[in-house]
C-alpha positions, 0 to 999 in steps of 0.5 A, spaced: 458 744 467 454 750 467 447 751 463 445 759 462 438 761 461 436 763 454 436 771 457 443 769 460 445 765 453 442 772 449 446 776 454 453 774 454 458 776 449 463 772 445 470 773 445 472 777 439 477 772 435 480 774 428 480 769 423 486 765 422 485 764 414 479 768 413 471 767 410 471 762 416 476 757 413 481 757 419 479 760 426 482 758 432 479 752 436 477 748 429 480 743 425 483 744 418 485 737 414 487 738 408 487 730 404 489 728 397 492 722 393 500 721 393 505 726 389 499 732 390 504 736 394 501 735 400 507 736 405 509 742 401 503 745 401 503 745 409 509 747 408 506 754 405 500 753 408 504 756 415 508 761 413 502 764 410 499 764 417 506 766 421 507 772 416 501 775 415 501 774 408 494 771 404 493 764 403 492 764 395 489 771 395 485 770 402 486 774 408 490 770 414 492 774 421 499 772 423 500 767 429 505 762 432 506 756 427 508 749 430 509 745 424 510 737 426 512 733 420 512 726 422 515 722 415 520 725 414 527 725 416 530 733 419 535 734 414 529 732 408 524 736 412 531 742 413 532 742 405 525 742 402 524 748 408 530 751 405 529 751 399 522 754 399 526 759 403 531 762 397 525 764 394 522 769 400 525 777 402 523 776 409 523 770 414 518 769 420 520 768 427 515 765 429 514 758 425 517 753 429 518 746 426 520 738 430 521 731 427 518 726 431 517 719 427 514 716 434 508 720 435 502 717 437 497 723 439 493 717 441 496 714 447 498 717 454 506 718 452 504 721 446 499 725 448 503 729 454 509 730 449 505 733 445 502 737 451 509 740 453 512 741 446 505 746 445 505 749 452 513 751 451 511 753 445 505 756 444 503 756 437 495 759 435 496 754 429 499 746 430 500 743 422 500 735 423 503 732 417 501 727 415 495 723 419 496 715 419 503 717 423 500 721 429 496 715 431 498 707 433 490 705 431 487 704 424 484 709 421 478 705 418 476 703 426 471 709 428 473 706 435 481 708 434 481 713 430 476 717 436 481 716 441 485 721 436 480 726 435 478 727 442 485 727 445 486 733 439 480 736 441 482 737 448 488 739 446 485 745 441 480 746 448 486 747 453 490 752 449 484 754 444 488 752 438 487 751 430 489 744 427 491 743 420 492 736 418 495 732 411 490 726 410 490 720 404 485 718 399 482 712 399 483 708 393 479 710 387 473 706 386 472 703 378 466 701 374 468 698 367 474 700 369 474 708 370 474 711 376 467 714 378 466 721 381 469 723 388 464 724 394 468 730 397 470 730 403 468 722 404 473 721 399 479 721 405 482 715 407 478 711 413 473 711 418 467 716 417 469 719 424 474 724 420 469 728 415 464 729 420 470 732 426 473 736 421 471 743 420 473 744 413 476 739 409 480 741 402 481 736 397 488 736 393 489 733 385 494 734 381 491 736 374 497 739 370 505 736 370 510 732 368 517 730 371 520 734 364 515 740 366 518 745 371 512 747 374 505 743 376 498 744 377 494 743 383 487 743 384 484 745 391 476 743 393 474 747 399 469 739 400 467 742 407 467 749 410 462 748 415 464 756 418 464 760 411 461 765 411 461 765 402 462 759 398 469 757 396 470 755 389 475 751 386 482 753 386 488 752 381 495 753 383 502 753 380 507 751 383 514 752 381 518 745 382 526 749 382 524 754 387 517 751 391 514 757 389 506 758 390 501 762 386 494 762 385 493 761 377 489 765 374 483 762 369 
């Protein structure tokens, strides 16, 4: 540990750091969760999410600077993970080289075993962005347990120092809560599933509701609310997107 002085503190100049995805939504060394109920297409939109930032290409008409993806799903088998991917895929003229993709169903980040696997995985690798999808699989606590779910945290947050990393991560709601039977309004971020340790680490938090669609529709609605964004540098507004569901495709709808 080092302490400088205010004249050493004033003097020093910080490493220039391109945003990830910009307006200071995703920068490296922070942490991106993004959480919603079931069936809000919160895997798919991570999914979109790295190839936006492996490319170079906006992110639904924000800035993103291309770098290395790692994107780790936890739920689903390869060949589910393998077709949804494609599929998204027949859509795209050009392809990146540089988003790699594992399946593990066993990863507990929470645990020594788990921590130095994931360790390897990312120093072979080298990713700028880690996606985790979803959250509960990654750890063996229980997300309503500040005690666990802190374990998690700062063996991520060692991870994120060691290799100056970015972290997006899926997340559940919680169940809503009734008065006379309807649900009352959401609390942002404190809508995320378990211990309150997760809204006060993350950096930005954007909540994902399905306003719009059906099973006979050919395309559904999702409505992204920027609930945290501690490093903007403008208010984020809410933001609806279409998502076509024969081609996987995502755009911005324009109101």
């Amino acid at each position: 540990m080092k302490a400088d002085s205010l004249k050493e503190l004033l003097a020093w100049k910080p490493p220039y750091q391109e945003s990830i995805i910009s307006g200071g939504l995703l920068l490296p060394g922070t942490r991106l969760i993004m959480f919603g109920a079931e069936e809000t297409w919160k895997t798919m939109l991570c999914i979109h999410t790295g190839f936006a930032i492996a490319t170079g290409n906006s992110w639904f008409s924000i800035h993103t600077s291309p770098h290395r993806v790692l994107f780790i799903q936890c739920e689903l088998s390869k060949a589910l993970l393998r077709d949804r991917v494609a599929k998204y895929c027949n859509s795209k003229e050009v392809l990146p080289d540089n988003i790699y993709f594992c399946t593990e169903f066993d990863l507990r980040i929470d645990s020594t075993y788990g921590l130095a696997a994931l360790d390897g995985l990312i120093a072979t690798i080298q990713p700028r962005v880690l996606i985790l999808d979803p959250l509960y699989k990654i750890f063996s606590g229980h997300v309503s347990d500040e005690y666990d779910v802190k374990k998690l945290t700062n063996n991520l947050d060692y991870l994120i120092q060691r290799y100056n990393l970015a972290v997006i991560i899926t997340h559940h709601t919680r169940k809503s809560q009734l008065v006379e039977g309807r649900p009352i309004p959401g609390y942002g971020s404190e809508e995320m599933l378990g211990s309150r340790i997760l809204p006060a680490w993350v950096d930005s938090a954007i909540w994902i509701e399905k306003v719009d669609g059906s099973e006979s529709s050919p395309e559904d609605i999702i409505k992204l609310s920027f609930t945290k964004a501690r490093n903007a540098i403008y208010r984020l507004h809410p933001i609806n997107i279409r998502i076509d569901r024969d081609k996987l495709a995502f755009s911005l709808q324009v109101k």
